[in-house]
N, C-alpha and C positions, 0 to 999 in steps of 0.2 A: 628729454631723452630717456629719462629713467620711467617715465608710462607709458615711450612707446615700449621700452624693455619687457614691462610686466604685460603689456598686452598680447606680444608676442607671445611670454612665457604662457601666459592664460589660455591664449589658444590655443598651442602645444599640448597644453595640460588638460584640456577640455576635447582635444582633437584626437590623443591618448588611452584617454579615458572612456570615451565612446568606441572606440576601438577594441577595447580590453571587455567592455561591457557586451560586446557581439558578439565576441568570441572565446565566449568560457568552457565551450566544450572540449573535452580531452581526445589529447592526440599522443597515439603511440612513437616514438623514436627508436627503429632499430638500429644497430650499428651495422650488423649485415642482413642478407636476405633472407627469407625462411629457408631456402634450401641449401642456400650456403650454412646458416646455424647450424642446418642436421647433420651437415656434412661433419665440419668442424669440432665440431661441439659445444660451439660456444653462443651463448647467446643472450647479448646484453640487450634490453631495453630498459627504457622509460617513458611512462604516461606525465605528460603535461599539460595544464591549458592550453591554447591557439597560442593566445596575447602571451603568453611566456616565453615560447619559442620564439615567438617575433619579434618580442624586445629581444632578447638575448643573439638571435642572429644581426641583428641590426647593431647592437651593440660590440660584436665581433668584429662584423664589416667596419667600424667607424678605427676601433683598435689597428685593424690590419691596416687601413688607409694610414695611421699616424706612424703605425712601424714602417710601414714600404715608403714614405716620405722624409723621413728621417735617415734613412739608409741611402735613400736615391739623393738628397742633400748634405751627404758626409763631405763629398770634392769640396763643394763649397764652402764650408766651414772648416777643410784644413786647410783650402788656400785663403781665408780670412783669419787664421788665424797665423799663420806662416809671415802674412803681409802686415800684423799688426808685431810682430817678433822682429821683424825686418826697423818699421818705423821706430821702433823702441831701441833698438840700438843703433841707429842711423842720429836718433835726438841723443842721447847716453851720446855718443859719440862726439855730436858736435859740441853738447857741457863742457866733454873733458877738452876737446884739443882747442876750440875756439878757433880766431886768426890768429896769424903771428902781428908782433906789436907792429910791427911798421909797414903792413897791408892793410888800407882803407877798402871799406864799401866801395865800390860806385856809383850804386845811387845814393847813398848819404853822402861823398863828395858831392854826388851834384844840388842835391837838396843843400847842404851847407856852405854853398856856393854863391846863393842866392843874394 
């Protein structure tokens, strides 16, 4: 299991890296459009490699997918934990109060029956 691991990771790393190597030309990032900037006045860029922005978008997408799954899985995790709150004082309960002495089982009468 752990070679197929690292083969995987290899070709990730090799599939990456050819990637990165095709794509080292620089690419401008404006935050708005040129005629918007003039308008405005404002006008933020940055030049980047390709492969930079690609990891880094790609890297964004993977974050947003674990926050929006996380959030869309909240119900679930407070009625599992609601339901484990529930069984913990349901067993605490039956500790302290038990039977009274002179109510048997039913099935251990009848197992004791035998």
């Amino acid at each position: 299991m752990r070679y197929i691991r690292w083969g995987i990771l290899g070709a990730l790393a090799i599939g990456l890296i050819t990637v990165a190597l095709a794509n080292r030309g620089p690419m401008t990032l404006r935050l708005l459009p040129e005629p918007l900037e003039g308008l405005l006045g404002v006008s933020w860029q940055v030049t980047l490699p390709v492969f930079l922005i690609l990891v880094v978008a790609m890297a964004a997408g993977v974050l947003l997918g674990f926050v929006w799954e996380w959030v869309r899985e909240h119900k679930h995790r407070a009625e599992a934990a609601t339901e484990k709150r529930k069984r913990r004082d349901l067993e605490k309960q039956v500790k302290t109060e038990g039977r009274p002495k002179g109510e048997r089982d039913e099935i251990l009468a009848l197992v004791e029956n035998r």
